[in-house]
Structures are given as structure tokens and as C-alpha cells.
C-alpha positions as CSV (number, residue, x, y, z in Angstrom):
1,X,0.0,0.0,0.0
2,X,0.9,3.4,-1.1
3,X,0.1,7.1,0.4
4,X,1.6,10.4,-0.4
5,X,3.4,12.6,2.3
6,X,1.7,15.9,3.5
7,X,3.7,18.9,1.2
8,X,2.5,21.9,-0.2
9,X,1.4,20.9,-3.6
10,X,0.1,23.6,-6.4
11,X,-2.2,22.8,-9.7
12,X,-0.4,23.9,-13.0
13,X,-3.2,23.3,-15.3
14,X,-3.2,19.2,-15.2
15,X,0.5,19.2,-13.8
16,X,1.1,19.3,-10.6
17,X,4.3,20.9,-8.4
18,X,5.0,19.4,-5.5
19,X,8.1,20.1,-2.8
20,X,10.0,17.4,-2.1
21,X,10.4,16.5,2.1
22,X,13.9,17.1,1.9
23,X,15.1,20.2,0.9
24,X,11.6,21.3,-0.3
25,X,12.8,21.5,-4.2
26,X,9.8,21.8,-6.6
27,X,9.1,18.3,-8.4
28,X,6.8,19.0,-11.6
29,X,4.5,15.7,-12.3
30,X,3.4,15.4,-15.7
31,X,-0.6,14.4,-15.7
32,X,0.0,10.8,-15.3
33,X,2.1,11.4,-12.3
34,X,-0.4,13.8,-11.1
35,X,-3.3,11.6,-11.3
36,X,-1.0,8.6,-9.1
37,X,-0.3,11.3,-6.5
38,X,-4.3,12.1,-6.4
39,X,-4.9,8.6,-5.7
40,X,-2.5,8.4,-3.1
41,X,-4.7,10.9,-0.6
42,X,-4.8,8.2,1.7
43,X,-3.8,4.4,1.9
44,X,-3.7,2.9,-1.4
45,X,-3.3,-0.1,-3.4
46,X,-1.1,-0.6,-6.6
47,X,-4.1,-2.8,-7.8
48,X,-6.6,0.7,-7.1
49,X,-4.1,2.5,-8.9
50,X,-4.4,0.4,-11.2
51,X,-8.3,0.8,-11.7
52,X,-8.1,5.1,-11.8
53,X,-5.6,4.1,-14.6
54,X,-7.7,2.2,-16.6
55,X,-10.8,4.4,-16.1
56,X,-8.7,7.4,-16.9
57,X,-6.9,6.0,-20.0
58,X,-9.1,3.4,-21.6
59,X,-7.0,3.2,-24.8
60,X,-3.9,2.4,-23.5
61,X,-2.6,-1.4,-22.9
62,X,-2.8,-3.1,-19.7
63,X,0.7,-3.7,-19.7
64,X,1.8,0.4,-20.7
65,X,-0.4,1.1,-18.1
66,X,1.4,-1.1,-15.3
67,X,4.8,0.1,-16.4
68,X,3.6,3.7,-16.3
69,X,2.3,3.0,-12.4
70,X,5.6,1.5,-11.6
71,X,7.6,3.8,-13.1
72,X,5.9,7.0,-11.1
73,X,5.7,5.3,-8.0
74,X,9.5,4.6,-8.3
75,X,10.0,8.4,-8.8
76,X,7.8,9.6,-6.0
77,X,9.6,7.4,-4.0
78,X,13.0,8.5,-4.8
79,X,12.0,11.8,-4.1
80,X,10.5,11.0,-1.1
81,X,7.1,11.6,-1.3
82,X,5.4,8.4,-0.5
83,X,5.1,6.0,2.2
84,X,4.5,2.7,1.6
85,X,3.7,-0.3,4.1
């Protein structure tokens, strides 16, 4: 399970900026990213993620769409923005 830390976060038009918890440096998501880190409000699992992805992008493969989610959770949590337990 998956769940964002508490930063200040600002709307870009569908990009999001958030600061990362360590030296509060912006980190610009691209829409993807932004609708993971939406999902992430509170306790989450890769397989709900998963659903919000398929709902949001239709079109796309099963398989883009699990590398995608793997991909930005690996980010976020390099920049240390998630928790996970």
C-alpha cells in the first residue's frame, strides 16, 4: 500500500508541483504522475491505482499502463514523497 506525504502541492493546469520533504525542491508531475499522487490521498493499493488508470486511459494497454504505475511510484519514491507499508 501506497500514500503520499503531506507537502505543499500547487495545480499547473493538469500538472502538478510538488516540494520534495527534503530540501523542499519543486518536483513538476506530468498528468500521469499527477493523477497517481491524487490517488494516493490516503492508503492505497497498486491494484486501485491500477483501476483510476484504466478508467482514466481506456485506450492504452494493460501492460503500458502497469509500467507507467511503476515507473511514477519509483520516482515519488526517490523523491520522497510516499510511504509505503
Amino acid at each position: 500500500m501506497w500514500r503520499h506525504r503531506r507537502v505543499p502541492v500547487r495545480a499547473f493546469g493538469e500538472k502538478l508541483i510538488v516540494a520534495r520533504p527534503g530540501d523542499g525542491a519543486p518536483v513538476v508531475m506530468e498528468p500521469n504522475a499527477a493523477l497517481v499522487w491524487r490517488c494516493l490521498d490516503d492508503w492505497t493499493t497498486a491494484s486501485e491505482i491500477d483501476a483510476h488508470l484504466a478508467e482514466a486511459f481506456p485506450a492504452v494497454a494493460e501492460g503500458e499502463r502497469l509500467a507507467a504505475r511503476t515507473t511514477i511510484l519509483a520516482m515519488l519514491q526517490d523523491d520522497g514523497l510516499v510511504e509505503r507499508r
